[in-house]
C-alpha positions as CSV (number, residue, x, y, z in Angstrom):
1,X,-15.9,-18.0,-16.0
2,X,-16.8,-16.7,-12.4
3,X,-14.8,-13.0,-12.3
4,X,-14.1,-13.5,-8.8
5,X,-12.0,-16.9,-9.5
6,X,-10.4,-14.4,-12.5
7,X,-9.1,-11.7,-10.1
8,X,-8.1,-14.5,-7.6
9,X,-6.0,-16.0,-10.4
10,X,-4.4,-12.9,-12.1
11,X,-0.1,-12.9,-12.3
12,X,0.4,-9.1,-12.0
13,X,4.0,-8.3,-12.4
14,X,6.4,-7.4,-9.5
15,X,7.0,-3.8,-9.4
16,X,8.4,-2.4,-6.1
17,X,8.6,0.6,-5.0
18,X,11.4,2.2,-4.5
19,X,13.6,2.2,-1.4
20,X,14.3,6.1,-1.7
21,X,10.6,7.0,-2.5
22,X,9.4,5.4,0.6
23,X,10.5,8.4,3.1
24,X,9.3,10.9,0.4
25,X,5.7,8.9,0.3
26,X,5.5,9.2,4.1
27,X,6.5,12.4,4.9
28,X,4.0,13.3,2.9
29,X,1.5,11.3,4.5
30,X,2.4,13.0,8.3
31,X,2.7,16.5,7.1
32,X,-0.7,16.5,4.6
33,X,-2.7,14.0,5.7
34,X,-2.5,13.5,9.4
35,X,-0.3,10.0,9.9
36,X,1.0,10.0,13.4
37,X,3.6,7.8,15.3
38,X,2.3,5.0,17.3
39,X,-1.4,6.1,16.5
40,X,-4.3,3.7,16.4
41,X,-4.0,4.6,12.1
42,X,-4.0,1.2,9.7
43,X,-2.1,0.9,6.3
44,X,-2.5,-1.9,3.8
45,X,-0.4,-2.5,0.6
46,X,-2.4,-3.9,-1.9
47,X,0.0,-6.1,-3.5
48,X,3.1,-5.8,-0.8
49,X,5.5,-7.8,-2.8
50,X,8.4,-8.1,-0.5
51,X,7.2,-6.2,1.8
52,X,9.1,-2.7,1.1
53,X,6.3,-0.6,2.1
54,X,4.8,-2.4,5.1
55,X,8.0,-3.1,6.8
56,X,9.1,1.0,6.6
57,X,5.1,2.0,7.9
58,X,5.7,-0.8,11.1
59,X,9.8,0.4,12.1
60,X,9.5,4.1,11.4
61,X,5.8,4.8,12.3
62,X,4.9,2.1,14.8
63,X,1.4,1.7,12.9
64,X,-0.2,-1.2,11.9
65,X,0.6,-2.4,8.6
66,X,-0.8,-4.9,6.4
67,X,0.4,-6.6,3.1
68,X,-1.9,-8.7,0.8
69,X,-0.3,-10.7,-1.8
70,X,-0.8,-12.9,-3.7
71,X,2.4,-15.0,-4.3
72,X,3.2,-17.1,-1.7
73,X,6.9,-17.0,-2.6
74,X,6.4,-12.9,-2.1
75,X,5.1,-13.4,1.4
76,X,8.0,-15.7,2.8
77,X,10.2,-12.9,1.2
78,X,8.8,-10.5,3.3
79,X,8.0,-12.4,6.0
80,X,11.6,-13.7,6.2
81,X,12.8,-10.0,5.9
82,X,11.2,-9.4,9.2
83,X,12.5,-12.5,10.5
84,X,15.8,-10.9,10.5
85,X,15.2,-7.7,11.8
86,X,14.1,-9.7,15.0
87,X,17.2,-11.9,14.9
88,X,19.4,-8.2,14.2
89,X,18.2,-6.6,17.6
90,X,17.9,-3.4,16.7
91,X,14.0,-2.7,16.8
92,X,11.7,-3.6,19.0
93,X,9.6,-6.8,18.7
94,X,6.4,-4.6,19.6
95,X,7.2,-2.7,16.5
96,X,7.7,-5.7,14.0
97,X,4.7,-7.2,15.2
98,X,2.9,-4.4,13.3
99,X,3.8,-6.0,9.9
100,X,1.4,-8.2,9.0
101,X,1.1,-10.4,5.6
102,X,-2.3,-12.2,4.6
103,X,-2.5,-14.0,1.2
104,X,-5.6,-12.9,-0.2
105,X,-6.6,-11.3,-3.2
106,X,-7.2,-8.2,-2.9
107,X,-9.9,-7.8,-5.3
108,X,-12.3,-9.1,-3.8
109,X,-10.6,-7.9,0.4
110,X,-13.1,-5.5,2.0
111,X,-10.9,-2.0,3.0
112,X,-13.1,-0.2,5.5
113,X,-10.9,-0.3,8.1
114,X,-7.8,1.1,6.8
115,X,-6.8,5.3,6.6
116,X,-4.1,4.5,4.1
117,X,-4.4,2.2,1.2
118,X,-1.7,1.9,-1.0
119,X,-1.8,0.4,-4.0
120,X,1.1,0.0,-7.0
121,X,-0.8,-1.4,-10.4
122,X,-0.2,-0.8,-14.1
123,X,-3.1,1.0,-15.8
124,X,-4.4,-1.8,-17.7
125,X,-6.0,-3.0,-14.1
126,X,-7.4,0.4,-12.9
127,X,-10.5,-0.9,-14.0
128,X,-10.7,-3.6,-11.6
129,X,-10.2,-1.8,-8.9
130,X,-13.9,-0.4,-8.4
131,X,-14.4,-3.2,-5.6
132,X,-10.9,-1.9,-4.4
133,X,-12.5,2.0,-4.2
134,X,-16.2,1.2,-3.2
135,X,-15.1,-0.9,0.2
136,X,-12.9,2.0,1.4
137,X,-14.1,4.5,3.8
138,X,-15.4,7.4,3.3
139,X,-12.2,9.7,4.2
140,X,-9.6,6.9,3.1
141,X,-6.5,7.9,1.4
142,X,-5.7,6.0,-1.5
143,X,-2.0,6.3,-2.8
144,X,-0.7,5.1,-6.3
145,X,2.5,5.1,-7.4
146,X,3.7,6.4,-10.7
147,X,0.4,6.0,-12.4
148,X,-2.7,8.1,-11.6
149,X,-6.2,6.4,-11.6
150,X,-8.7,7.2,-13.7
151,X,-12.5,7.8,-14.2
152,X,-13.0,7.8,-10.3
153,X,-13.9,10.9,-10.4
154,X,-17.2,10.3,-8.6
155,X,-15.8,8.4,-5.7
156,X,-12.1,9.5,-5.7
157,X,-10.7,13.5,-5.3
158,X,-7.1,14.2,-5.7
159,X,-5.5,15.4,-3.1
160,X,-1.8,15.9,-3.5
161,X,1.1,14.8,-6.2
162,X,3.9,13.9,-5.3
163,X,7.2,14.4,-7.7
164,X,10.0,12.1,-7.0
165,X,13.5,13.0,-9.4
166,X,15.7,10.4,-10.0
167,X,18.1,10.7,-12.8
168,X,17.2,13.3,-14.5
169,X,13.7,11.3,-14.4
170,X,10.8,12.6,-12.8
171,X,7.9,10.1,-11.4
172,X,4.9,11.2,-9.5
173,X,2.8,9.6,-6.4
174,X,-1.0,9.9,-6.4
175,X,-2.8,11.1,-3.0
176,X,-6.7,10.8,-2.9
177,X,-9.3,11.0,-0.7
178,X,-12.5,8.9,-0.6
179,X,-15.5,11.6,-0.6
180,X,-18.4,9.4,-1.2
C-alpha cells in the first residue's frame, strides 16, 4: 500500500475545540508568543472541522487563517458558517476573507509558511505527524489541544501549557516552538 494514499484516506474523528477555550488559546498566543492584530502572521488548523478555530483567528485578529480538511461535508460547514456572517453584516468582508478552507490532507501539506499551526489529534496519530513537524519553520509554534506530543524532543521544545477548568475538569493546551 503507498503510505501517502494511507494518510490521504484516514477517517479521524471530529473533535472540536471548544467555543470557550478558543479566547483562552489566543490570548495566550498575543501575550507569549507575539500574535498581533492585522499583522502579516498566518495560522493553519490542521484538521479545521467546522471551522471553530479559523473563523475566531480571521474576526478577532484580522490574520490570515487557513483550514485543511479533509471531509468535504466539514468544509461546506464551515464555509457556509462564513457565508452567514457575510449575509449578518456585522464584520467586515476584508476580515472574512481571511478564512480560508483547502481540502487537502494535511499529511503530506508543506507548513513553512505559517507562525501558528494548530493541530487537534488523538495520540494514536502523533506518530504520523513527523512530516507535519519537519515542514514547519524553524520558530513555528505548534499548538495541541488536550494531548501533548511526544518523542519530538529533538525538533519540538515546549513552550507554555495552558490549563483550561471546566467542570470541576481540568484540560491542558500544548505551546511549542520549532528549534531545529
Amino acid at each position: 500500500m503507498d503510505f501517502g494514499k494511507f494518510h490521504s484516506q484516514l477517517e479521524l474523528p471530529f473533535a472540536e475545540t471548544e467555543n470557550e477555550f478558543l479566547g483562552d488559546i489566543f490570548n495566550t498566543l498575543e501575550l507569549e508568543f507575539g500574535l498581533k492584530y492585522a499583522s502579516n502572521q498566518k495560522l493553519i488548523d490542521l484538521g479545521a472541522g467546522n471551522g471553530n478555530m479559523v473563523i475566531f483567528a480571521a474576526l478577532n485578529y484580522c490574520i490570515k487563517a487557513f483550514g485543511i480538511e479533509l471531509n468535504l461535508n466539514l468544509i461546506k460547514e464551515a464555509r457556509s458558517r462564513i457565508k452567514l456572517l457575510k449575509k449578518e453584516g456585522n464584520y467586515k468582508k476584508r476580515v472574512l476573507k481571511k478564512a480560508k478552507f483547502k481540502r487537502r490532507d494535511f499529511f503530506t501539506y508543506n507548513l513553512e509558511e505559517y507562525d501558528y499551526i494548530y493541530i487537534y489529534s488523538l495520540p494514536s496519530m502523533h506518530k504520523y505527524l513527523k512530516h507535519v513537524v519537519r515542514t514547519a519553520k524553524k520558530g513555528a509554534i505548534i499548538i495541541t489541544h488536550r494531548h501533548k506530543l511526544e518523542n519530538f524532543n529533538s525538533i519540538l521544545e515546549i513552550e507554555y501549557i495552558l490549563t483550561h477548568k471546566r467542570d470541576k475538569q481540568e484540560f491542558f493546551t500544548f505551546f511549542y516552538k520549532k528549534i531545529s
